[in-house]
Each structure stands twice: as C-alpha cells, then as structure tokens.
C-alpha positions as CSV (number, residue, x, y, z in Angstrom):
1,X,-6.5,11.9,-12.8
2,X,-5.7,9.1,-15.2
3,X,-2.9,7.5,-12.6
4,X,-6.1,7.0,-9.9
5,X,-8.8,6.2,-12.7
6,X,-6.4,3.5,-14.5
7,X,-4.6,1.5,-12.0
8,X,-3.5,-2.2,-13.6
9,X,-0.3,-2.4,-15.4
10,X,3.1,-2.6,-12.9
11,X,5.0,-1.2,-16.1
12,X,3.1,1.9,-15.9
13,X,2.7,2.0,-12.0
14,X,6.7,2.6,-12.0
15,X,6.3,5.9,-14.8
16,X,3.6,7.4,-12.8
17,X,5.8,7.2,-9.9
18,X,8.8,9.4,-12.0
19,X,6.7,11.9,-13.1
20,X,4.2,12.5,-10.3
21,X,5.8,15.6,-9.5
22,X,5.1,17.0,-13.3
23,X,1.5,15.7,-12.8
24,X,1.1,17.6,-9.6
25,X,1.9,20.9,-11.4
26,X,2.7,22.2,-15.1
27,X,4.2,25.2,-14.4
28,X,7.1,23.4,-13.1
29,X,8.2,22.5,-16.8
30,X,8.4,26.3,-16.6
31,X,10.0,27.6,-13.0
32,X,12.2,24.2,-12.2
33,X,14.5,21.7,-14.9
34,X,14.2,18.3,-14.3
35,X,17.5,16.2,-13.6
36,X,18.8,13.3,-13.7
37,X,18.9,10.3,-10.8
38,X,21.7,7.7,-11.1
39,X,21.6,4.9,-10.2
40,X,24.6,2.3,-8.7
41,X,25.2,1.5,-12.1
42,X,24.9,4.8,-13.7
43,X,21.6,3.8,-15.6
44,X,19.7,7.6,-15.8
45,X,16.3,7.8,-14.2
46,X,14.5,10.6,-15.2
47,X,13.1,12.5,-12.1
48,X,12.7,15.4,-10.7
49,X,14.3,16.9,-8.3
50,X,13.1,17.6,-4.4
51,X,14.8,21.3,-4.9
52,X,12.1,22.1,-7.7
53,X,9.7,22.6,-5.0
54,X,11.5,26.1,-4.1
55,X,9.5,27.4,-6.6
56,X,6.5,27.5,-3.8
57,X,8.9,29.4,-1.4
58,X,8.3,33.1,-0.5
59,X,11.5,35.2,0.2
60,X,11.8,34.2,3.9
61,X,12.2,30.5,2.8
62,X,8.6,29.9,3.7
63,X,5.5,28.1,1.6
64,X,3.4,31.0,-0.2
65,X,0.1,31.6,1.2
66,X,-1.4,32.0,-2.7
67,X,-1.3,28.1,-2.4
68,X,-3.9,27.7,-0.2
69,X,-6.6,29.3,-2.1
70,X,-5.6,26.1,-5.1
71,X,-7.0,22.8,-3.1
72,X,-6.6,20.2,-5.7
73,X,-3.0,21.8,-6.3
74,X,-2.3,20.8,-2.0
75,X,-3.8,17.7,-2.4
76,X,-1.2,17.3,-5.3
77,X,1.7,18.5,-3.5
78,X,0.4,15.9,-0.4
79,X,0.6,13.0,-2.9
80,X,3.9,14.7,-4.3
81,X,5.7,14.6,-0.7
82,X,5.2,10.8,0.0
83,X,7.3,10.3,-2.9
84,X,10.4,11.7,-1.1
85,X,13.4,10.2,-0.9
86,X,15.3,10.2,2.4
87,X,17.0,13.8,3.4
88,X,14.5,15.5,0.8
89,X,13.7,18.2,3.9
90,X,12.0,20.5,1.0
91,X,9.3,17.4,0.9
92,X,8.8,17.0,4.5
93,X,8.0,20.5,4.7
94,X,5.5,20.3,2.4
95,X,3.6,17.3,3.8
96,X,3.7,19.2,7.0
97,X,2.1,22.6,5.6
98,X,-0.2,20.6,3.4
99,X,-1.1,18.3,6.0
100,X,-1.8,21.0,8.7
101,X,-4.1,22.8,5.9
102,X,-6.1,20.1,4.5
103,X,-7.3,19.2,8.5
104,X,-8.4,22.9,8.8
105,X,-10.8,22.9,5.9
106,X,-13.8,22.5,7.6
107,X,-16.4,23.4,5.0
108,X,-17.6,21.9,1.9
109,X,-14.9,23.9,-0.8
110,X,-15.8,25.4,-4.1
111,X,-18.5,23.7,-6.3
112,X,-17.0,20.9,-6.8
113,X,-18.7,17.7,-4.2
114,X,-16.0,15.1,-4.9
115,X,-13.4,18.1,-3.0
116,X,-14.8,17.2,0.4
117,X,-13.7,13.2,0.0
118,X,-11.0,13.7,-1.6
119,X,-9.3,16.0,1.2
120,X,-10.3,13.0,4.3
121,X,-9.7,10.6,1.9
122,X,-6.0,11.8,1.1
123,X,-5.5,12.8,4.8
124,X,-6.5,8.9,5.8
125,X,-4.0,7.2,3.7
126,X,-1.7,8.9,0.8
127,X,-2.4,8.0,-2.4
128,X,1.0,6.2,-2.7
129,X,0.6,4.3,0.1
130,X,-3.0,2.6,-0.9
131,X,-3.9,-0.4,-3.0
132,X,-3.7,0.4,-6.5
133,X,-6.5,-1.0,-8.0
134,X,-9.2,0.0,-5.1
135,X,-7.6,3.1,-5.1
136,X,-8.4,3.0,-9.0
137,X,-12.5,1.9,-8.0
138,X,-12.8,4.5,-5.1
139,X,-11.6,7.5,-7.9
140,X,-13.9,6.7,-10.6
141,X,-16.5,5.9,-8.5
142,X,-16.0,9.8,-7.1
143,X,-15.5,10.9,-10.5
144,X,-18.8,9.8,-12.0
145,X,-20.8,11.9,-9.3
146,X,-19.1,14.9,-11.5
147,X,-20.5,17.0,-14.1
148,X,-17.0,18.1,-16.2
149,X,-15.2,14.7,-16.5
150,X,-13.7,13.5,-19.5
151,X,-16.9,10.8,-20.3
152,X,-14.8,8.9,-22.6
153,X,-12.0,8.9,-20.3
154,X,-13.9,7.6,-17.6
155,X,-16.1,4.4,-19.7
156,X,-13.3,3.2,-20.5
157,X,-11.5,3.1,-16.6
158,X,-14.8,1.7,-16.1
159,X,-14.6,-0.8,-18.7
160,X,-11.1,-1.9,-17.7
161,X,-11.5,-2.2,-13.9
162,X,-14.5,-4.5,-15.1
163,X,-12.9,-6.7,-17.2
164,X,-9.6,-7.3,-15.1
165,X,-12.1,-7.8,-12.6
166,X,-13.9,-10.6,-14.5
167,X,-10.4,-12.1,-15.0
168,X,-9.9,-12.2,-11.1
169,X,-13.4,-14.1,-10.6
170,X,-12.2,-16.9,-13.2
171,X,-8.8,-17.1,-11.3
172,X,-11.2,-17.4,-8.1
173,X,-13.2,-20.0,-9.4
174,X,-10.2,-22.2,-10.1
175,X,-8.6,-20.9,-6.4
176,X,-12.0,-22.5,-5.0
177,X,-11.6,-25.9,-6.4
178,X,-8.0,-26.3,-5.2
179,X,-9.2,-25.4,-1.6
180,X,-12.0,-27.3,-1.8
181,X,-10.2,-30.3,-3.2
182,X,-7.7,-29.8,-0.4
183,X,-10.1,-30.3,3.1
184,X,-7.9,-28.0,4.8
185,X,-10.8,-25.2,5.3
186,X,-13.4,-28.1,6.5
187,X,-10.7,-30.6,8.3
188,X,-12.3,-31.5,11.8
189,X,-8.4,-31.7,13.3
190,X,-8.2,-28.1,11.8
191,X,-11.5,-26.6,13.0
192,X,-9.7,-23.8,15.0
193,X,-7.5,-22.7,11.7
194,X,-9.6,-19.4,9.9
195,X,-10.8,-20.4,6.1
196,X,-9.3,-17.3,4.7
197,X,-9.6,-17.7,0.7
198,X,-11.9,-15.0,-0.3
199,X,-9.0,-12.2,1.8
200,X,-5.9,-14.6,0.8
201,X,-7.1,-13.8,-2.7
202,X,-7.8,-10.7,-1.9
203,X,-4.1,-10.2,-0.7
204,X,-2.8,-11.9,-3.6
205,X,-5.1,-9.4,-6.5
206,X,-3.2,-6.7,-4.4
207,X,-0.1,-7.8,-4.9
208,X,-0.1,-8.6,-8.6
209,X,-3.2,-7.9,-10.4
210,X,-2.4,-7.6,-13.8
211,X,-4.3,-10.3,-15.5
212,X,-1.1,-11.8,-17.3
213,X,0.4,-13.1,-14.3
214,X,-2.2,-15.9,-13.6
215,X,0.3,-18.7,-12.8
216,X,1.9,-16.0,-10.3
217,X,-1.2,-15.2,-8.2
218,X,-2.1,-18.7,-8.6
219,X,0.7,-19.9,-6.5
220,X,0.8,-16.8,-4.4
221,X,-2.7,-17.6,-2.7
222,X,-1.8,-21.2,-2.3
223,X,1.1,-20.1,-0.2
224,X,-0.7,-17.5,2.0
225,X,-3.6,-20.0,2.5
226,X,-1.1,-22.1,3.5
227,X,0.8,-19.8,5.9
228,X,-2.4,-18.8,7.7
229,X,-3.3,-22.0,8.4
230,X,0.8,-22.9,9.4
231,X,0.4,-19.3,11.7
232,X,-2.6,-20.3,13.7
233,X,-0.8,-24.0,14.6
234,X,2.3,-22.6,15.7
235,X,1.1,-19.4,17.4
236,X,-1.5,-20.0,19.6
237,X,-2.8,-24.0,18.9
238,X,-0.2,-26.2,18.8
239,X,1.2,-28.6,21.4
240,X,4.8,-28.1,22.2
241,X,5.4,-31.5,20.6
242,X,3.9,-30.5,17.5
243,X,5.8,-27.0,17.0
244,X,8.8,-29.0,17.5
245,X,8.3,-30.1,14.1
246,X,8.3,-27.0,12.6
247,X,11.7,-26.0,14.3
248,X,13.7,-29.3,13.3
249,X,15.8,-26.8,11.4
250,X,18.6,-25.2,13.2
251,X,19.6,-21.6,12.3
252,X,22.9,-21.8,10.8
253,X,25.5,-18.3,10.2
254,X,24.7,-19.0,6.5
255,X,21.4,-18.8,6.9
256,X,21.1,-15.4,8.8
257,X,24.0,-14.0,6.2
258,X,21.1,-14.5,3.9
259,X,18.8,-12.6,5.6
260,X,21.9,-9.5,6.2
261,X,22.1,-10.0,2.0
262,X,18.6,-9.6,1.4
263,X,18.0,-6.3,-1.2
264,X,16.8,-3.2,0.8
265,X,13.6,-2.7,-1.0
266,X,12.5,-6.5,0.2
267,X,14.0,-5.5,3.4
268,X,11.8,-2.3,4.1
269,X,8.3,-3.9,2.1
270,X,9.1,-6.7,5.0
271,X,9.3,-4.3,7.9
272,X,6.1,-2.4,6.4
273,X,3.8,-5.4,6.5
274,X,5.1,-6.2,10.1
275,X,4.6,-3.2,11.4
276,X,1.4,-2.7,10.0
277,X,0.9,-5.8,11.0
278,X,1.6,-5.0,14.4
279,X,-0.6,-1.8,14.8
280,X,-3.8,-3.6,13.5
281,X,-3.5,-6.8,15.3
282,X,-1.6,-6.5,18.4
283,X,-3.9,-5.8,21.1
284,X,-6.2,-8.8,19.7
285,X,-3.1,-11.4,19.2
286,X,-2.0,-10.6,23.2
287,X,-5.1,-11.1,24.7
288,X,-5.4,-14.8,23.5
289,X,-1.7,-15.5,24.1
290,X,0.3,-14.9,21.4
291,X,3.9,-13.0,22.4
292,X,4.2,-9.0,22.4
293,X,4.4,-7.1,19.4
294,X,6.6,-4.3,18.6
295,X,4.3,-1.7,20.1
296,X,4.7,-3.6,23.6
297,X,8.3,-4.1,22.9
298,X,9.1,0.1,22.0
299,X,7.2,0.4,25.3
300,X,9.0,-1.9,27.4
301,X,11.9,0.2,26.7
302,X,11.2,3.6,26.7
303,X,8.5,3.4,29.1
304,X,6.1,5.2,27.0
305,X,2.4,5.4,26.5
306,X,0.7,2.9,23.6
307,X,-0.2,6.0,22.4
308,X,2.9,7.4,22.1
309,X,4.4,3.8,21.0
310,X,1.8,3.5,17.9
311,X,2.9,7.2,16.9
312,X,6.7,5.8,16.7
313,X,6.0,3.1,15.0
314,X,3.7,4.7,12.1
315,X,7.0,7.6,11.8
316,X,8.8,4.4,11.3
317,X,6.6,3.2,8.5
318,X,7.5,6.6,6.7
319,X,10.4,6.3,6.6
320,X,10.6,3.0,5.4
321,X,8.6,4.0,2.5
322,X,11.1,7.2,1.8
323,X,13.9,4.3,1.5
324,X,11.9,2.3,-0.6
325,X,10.9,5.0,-2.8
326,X,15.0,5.3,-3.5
327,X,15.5,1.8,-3.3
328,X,12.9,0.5,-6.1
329,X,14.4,3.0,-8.7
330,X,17.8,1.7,-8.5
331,X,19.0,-0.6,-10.8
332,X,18.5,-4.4,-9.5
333,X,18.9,-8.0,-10.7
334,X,14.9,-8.7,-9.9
335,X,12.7,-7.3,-13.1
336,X,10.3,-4.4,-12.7
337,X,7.3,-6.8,-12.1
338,X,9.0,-8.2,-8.8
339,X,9.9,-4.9,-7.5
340,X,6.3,-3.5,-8.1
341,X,4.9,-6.8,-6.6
342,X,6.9,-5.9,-3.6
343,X,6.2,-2.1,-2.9
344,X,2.5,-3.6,-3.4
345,X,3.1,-6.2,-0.5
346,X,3.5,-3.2,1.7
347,X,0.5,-1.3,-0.3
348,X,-1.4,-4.4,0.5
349,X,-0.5,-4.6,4.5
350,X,-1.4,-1.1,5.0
351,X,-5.2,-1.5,3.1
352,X,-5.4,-5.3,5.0
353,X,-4.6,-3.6,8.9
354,X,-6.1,-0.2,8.6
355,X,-8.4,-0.5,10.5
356,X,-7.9,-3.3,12.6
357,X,-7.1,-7.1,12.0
358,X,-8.8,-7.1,8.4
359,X,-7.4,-10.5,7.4
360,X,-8.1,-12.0,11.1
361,X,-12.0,-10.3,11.3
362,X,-13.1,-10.1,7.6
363,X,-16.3,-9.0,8.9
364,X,-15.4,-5.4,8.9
365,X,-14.2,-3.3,6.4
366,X,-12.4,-6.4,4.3
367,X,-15.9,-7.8,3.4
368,X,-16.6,-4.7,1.5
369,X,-13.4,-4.4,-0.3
370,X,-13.1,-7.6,-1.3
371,X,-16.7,-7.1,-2.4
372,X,-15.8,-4.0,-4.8
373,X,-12.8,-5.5,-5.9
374,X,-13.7,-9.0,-6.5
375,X,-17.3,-9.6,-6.8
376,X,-19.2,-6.2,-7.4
377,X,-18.6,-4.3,-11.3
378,X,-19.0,-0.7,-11.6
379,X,-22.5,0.0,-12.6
380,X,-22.1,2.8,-15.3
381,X,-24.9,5.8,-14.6
C-alpha cells in the first residue's frame, strides 16, 4: 500500500521493485528463501527468486484453487508477475491464471468498494507499467473512500503528493516564460506546429519528478517542446527543400556503431515509447500522410488482420519490459537516477498513448491527467 500511496523518490522506486515479491505475500519469508541475483560484475542484488512462487502449486504442478477466494492476494501476484525477468515461465503462468480470474469477477467482492476498481484498474494497465506519481494520486484517492486505512499513513501521502505538486507548478511558471519569451507557440510561419507545453511538461514530471532535479526537467521540456515542433515540420509540413536541411548530415558506420553500442535498458525504454507510440497514433498519423507505422509494417508481411497486428505488437511490449526488468538491475556506468528516468520514459509513453494520441489530442484523457497531476491538489475529506 505504501509503494502506490508514496510515489516520488527514484532511490526508493528501484527497492520497491526488489522486494515486491515480499510485499505481495509474507508467508513467503516462511515457505520460499530469498537468493541472490548477480550481476556482470558480481555486485549482489537482493531478490527473490521466480521459483518461490511454487509455493502456490498443488501436487499436479498446477495453481491452488484456495487462492482465489484471497482477491487482494491475486491482485498482488498480477503486479508480482510483471516483474519477471525473461524465461521466469513460473511468472507467466501466474499472470495468465490471475489474469483469466480477475476478468471473471463479475460482482462487487466482499465489503470492501475500492476491490471493484482496483481489479479493472490492475487488469487495464499493471501497476508496474503506469506513471508513478498518478499512479500514487489514483491510490489515495481510492484509499480515502475506505473506512480501515492507516489515517496517518494516508495525510501524509496526501501531504506529499501536494507539495511535490506545488514544486511542479513553480517549475511550470518559469517553463511558461521561456515559451512565451520564445514565439515559437504564437509564430504565424509556425501556425500549423501544436503548442504542447502543458503535456511536454506533463511528459517531463513523468519522467523525473522528484523535486531535486529542477535543472533536469527544466532542460527536458525545452527539448521535447522543441522536438514537437521539429516532428510536425519534417513529418507532414515541410517543403522538400526545407527537410533537406535537416538531413545535411550523412549517416556514417560510426554513427550506427553507436546506436548497436547503446545499453539494452535504453534500447528496450526506446522501442516501448515507439511502439506505444505506434498503437495510439498510427491510424491518425496515416490518414494525413505521414509513412506506415509498425502495425502496417507487421501486416504488410504476414498478411494479418490490424487486429491481430496490435496484439503482436503489445506481446512485444512485454517482453521488452521483462528485459528491462533484468537489464535496470545490472550494474551500469549511468547512476540509479538515469536508469529510473529511463524505465519512466516507457512508463510515461504507455500513460501518454493509452488511449489514443494523448500528446497529439490533449483534449481527451491527457486534459484530466495533467489536471490531477499538475494543477488540481488532493482535497483531504
């Protein structure tokens, strides 16, 4: 409860991670040891294993049925499995039997009335996989519509999401000058470009909200303002003549060595935001011009439905996360904060495009996020 309450700090984000698998279940101090992960440079990490999870097996190697009468408990083993690591079979088991459950409950369960939103809300979008700090505002929002919480517990997630908050409005008022000091937004050469800052920001909070990093989101939202504006010249707007600007640059064998150098966990955040990408804006971004996406392209040579194209791609997404769940626990030359800055990159393309082109039409579900995170405190009851 306290990882989805409290969500700011990218030191903690990273222990929550290790032992969400504890969380999920006590009694596995008791039935299952924890080991030790090594990584390339034989640095321990302390998790536990995917095996552990045999405790929930019958005789006949299948899931008991006494775990379906403990909800929270599947919920917990749901949020448990999209930690897995790649070849953790034990864990894609469990987010199958889980996952077929939870979308049979049908009925309002127990006495609880935050149960209910948290079983379509987990079956939407894994906990893992969401924006942190939303995540945080959806949970205690949820939380204070319930009799037996921890009151003390919960002013204060209430009184940290509020004042992180207030720190993100003062970085906004300073973002506000620089664009407004800039013209680009009201330029009358520009007047097809979107004015984006509100959801640039909004991308940028997502990425690295801890209020330390100022300087960092500062220069963050200058450079995706910038890129939007760049992405609607070159993709759809610009004469030939002017793109040739933009492609002076030859690509060189150096230059694409780079790119084969670049650290996995980069690599698969990457493919996660254009995918993503790809599902939410695709259909939108053909029909005025721009080239076919990697839906069109999977169907183009299979020959399948965009149905069936849209499935492969989001099993595609998974497993990119299972690699990135290894990857970001190795030992690396980048710090902790980058790494976290980059699994929330991918966090941040999956909220942006979930339900459509939310950084193209802001008028949809964006507005209100941006509204909760950004401009809206929690009211306390």
């Amino acid at each position: 409860m306290v990882q989805s309450l409290i969500i700011s700090s990218a030191e903690t984000e990273r222990e929550v991670m290790k032992t969400h698998h504890l969380n999920f279940c006590t009694r596995l101090i008791l039935v299952g040891p924890s080991i030790l992960r090594v990584g390339h440079n034989t640095t321990p990490r302390l998790c536990v294993d995917a095996d552990v999870f045999n405790c929930f097996k019958d005789d006949s190697r299948q899931f008991k049925s006494s775990l379906h009468e403990d909800i929270k408990g599947m919920l917990s083993f749901n949020d448990a499995s999209h930690l897995a690591f790649e070849g953790e079979d034990i864990l894609d088991e469990a987010k199958y039997l889980t996952t077929t459950y939870l979308k049979e409950i049908k009925t309002p369960i127990g006495t609880s009335l935050s149960l209910p939103k948290l079983v379509s809300h987990s079956l939407e979008l894994p906990l893992h996989w969401r924006m942190q700090r939303l995540e945080a505002r959806w949970y205690t929002e949820v939380c204070m519509k319930e009799g037996d919480i921890d009151h003390d517990l919960l002013k204060f997630a209430i009184l940290n999401f509020n004042m992180v908050q207030e720190t993100h409005q003062n970085d906004l008022k300073d973002m506000s000058r620089w664009w407004k000091d800039l013209g680009l937004g009201s330029h009358p050469k520009l007047s097809f470009a979107r004015d984006r800052l509100m959801e640039c920001f909004f991308w940028t909070t997502g990425v690295i909200g801890d209020p330390r990093f100022y300087y960092y989101r500062k220069w963050y939202k200058k450079l995706n303002t910038m890129v939007t504006t760049i992405d609607d010249v070159y993709d759809v707007y610009g004469t030939l003549d002017e793109l040739t600007l933009l492609r002076e640059q030859d690509i060189t064998k150096e230059a694409l060595e780079c790119l084969g150098s670049c650290p996995n966990v980069i690599r698969s955040s990457s493919m996660i935001l254009r995918l993503s990408d790809d599902l939410g804006t695709s259909k939108a971004e053909l029909e005025r011009g721009d080239v076919p996406k990697s839906i069109q392209c999977y169907m183009h040579e299979t020959g399948v439905s965009e149905e069936v194209a849209c499935e492969y791609i989001r099993h595609m997404i998974g497993n990119l996360w299972k690699k990135m769940n290894k990857d970001r626990l190795d030992d690396s030359v980048f710090s902790q904060t980058y790494i976290e800055a980059v699994v929330n990159l991918a966090r941040m393309a999956q909220c942006m495009y979930q339900y459509g082109d939310g950084h193209g039409v802001p008028d949809r579900e964006t507005k209100g996020r941006v509204l909760s995170l950004l401009v809206e405190p929690i009211m306390e009851i």
